[in-house]
C-alpha positions as CSV (number, residue, x, y, z in Angstrom):
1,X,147.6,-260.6,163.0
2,X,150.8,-259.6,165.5
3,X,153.9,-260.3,163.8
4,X,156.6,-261.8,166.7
5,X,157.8,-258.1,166.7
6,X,154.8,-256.3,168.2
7,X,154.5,-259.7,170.7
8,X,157.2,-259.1,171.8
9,X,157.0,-255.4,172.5
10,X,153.9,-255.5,174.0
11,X,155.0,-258.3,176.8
12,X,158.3,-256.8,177.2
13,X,155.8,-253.2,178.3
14,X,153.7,-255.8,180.5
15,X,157.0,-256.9,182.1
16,X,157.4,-252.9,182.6
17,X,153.8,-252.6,184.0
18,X,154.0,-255.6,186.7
19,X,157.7,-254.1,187.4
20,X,156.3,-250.2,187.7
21,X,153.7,-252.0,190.2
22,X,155.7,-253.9,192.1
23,X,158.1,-250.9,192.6
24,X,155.3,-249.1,193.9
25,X,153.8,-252.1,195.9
26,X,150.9,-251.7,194.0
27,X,148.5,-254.6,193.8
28,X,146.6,-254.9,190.1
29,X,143.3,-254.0,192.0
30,X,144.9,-251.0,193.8
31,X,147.1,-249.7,190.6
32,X,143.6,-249.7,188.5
33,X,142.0,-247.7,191.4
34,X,144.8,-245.0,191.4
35,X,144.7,-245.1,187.6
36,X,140.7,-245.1,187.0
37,X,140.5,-247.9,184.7
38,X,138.9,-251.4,184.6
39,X,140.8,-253.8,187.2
40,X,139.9,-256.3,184.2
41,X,141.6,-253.8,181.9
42,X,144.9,-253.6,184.5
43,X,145.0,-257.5,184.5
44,X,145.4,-257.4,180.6
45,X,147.9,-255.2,180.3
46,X,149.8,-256.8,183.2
47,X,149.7,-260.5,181.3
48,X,150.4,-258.4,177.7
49,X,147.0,-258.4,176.1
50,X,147.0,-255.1,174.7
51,X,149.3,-252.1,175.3
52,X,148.8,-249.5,177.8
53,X,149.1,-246.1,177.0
54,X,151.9,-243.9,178.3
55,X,150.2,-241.7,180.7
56,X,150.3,-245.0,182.4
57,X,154.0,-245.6,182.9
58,X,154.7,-242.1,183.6
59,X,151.9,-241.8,186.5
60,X,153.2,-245.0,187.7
61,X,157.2,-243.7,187.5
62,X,157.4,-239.8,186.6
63,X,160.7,-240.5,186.2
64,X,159.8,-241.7,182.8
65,X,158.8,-238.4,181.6
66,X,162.0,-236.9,182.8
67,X,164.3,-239.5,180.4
68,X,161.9,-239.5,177.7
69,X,162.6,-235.9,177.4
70,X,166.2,-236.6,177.8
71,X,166.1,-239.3,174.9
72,X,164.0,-236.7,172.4
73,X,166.6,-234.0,173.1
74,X,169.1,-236.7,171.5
75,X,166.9,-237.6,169.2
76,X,166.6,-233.8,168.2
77,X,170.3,-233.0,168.0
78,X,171.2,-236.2,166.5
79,X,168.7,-235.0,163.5
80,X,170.5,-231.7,163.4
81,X,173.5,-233.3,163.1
82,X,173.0,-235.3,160.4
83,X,171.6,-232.4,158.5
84,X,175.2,-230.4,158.7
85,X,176.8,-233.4,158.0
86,X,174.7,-234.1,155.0
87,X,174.7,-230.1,153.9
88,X,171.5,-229.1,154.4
89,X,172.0,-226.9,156.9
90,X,174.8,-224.9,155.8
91,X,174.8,-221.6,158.1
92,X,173.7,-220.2,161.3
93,X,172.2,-216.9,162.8
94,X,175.2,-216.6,165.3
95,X,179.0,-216.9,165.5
96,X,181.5,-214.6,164.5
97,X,180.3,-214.8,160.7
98,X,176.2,-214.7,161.6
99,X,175.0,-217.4,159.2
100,X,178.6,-218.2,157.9
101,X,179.3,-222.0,156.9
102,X,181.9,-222.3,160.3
103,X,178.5,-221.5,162.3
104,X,177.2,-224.7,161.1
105,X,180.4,-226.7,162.0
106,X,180.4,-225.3,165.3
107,X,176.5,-226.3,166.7
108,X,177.5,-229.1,165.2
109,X,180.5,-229.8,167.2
110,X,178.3,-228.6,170.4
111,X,175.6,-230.7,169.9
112,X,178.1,-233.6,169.7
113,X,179.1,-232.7,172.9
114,X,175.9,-232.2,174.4
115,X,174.6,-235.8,172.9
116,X,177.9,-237.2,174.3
117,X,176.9,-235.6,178.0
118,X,172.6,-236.7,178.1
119,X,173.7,-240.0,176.4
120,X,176.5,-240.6,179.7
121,X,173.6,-239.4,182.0
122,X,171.1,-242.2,180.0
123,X,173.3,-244.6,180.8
124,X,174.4,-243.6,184.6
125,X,170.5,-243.9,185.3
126,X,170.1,-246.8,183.3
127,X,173.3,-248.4,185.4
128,X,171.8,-247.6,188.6
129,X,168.0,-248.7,187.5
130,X,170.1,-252.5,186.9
131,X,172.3,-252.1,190.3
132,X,168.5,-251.1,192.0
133,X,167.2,-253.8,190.5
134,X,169.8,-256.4,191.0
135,X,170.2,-255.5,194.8
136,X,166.4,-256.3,195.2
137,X,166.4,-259.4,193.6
138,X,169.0,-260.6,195.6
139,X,167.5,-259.3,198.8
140,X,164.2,-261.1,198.1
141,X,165.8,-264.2,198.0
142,X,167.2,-263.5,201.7
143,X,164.1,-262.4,202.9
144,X,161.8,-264.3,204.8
145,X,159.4,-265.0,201.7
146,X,162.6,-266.0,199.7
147,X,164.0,-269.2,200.5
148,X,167.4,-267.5,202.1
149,X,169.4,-268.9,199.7
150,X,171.3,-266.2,197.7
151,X,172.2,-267.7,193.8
152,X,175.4,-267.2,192.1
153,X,173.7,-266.1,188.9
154,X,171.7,-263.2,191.6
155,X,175.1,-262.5,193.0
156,X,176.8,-262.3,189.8
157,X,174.4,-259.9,188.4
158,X,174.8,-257.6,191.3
159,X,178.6,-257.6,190.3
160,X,177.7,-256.9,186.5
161,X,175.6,-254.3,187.9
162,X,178.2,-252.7,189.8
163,X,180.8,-252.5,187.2
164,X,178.4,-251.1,184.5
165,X,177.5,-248.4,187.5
166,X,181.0,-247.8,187.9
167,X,182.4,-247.7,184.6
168,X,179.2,-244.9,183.9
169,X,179.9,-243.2,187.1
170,X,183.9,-242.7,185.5
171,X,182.6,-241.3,182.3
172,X,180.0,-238.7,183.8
173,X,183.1,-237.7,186.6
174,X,185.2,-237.5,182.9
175,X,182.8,-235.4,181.6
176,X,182.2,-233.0,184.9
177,X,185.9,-232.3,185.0
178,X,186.4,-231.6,181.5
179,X,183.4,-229.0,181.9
180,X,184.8,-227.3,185.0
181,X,188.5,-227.1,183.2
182,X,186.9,-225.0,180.7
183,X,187.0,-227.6,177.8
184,X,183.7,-228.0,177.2
């Protein structure tokens, strides 16, 4: 049996799924097609019975693929790091002193820095994903098929979404100058 865990992962990637479609203005039928699998197998996934596999998201939005590698490279250095902080790596094979123990200190230090700068890209993309997704919502109810009635709560999230934008926006400009000053 599921614990309330995996249920909820697996209908949070089904809300992915019918969001990837909708993007796309993919029906079910049509996105099952494209995909070569079973248009019952699409419906399942799309009402979160059963998980589909990732070669699914990222041929849906290869965007994915592009982040995912972003968020491993983190993942990566954030290991590294933790391995010079915790002294088990204690030298490396170029600096001044090849293999000395201020080697260690300094990838350190740079793959701080780099985290720092893919983490501030993450979350620009992610920022701009919400403000995307914000502006639609609020544009469908407008449209004809909405009942032209825009909500508070649709316009308020379009103001959230802004500021987050905007507040990642400042930190990647940060960033940007401080690497063409030289100080990074």
């Amino acid at each position: 049996m599921r614990d309330h865990h995996d249920a909820a992962a697996t209908i949070s990637k089904a809300n992915i799924l019918r969001q990837l479609l909708s993007d796309a203005n993919l029906g079910q039928r049509e996105a099952a097609r494209l995909l070569g699998v079973e248009e019952r197998t699409m419906r399942q996934w799309c009402s979160g019975q059963g998980t589909p596999p990732p070669s699914v998201f990222r041929a849906l939005s290869p965007r994915l693929t592009h982040l995912e590698v972003m968020q491993r490279a983190i993942d990566s250095n954030d290991s590294i790091i933790a391995a010079i902080a915790e002294g088990r790596i204690t030298g490396l094979g170029y600096g001044p002193v090849s293999g000395g123990p201020d080697s260690a200190l300094r990838e350190r230090a740079r793959l701080e820095r780099k985290n720092q700068e893919l983490r501030a890209l993450l979350r620009l993309q992610q920022a701009f994903d919400r403000k995307q997704r914000a502006f639609f919502a609020l544009s469908q109810e407008a449209l004809p098929h909405g009942n032209g009635v825009l909500t508070e709560s649709a316009m308020d999230e379009v103001d959230a979404a802004e500021a987050e934008f905007r507040a990642a926006q400042l930190e990647v400009d940060r960033i940007s100058q401080e690497i063409r000053d030289g100080h990074r």
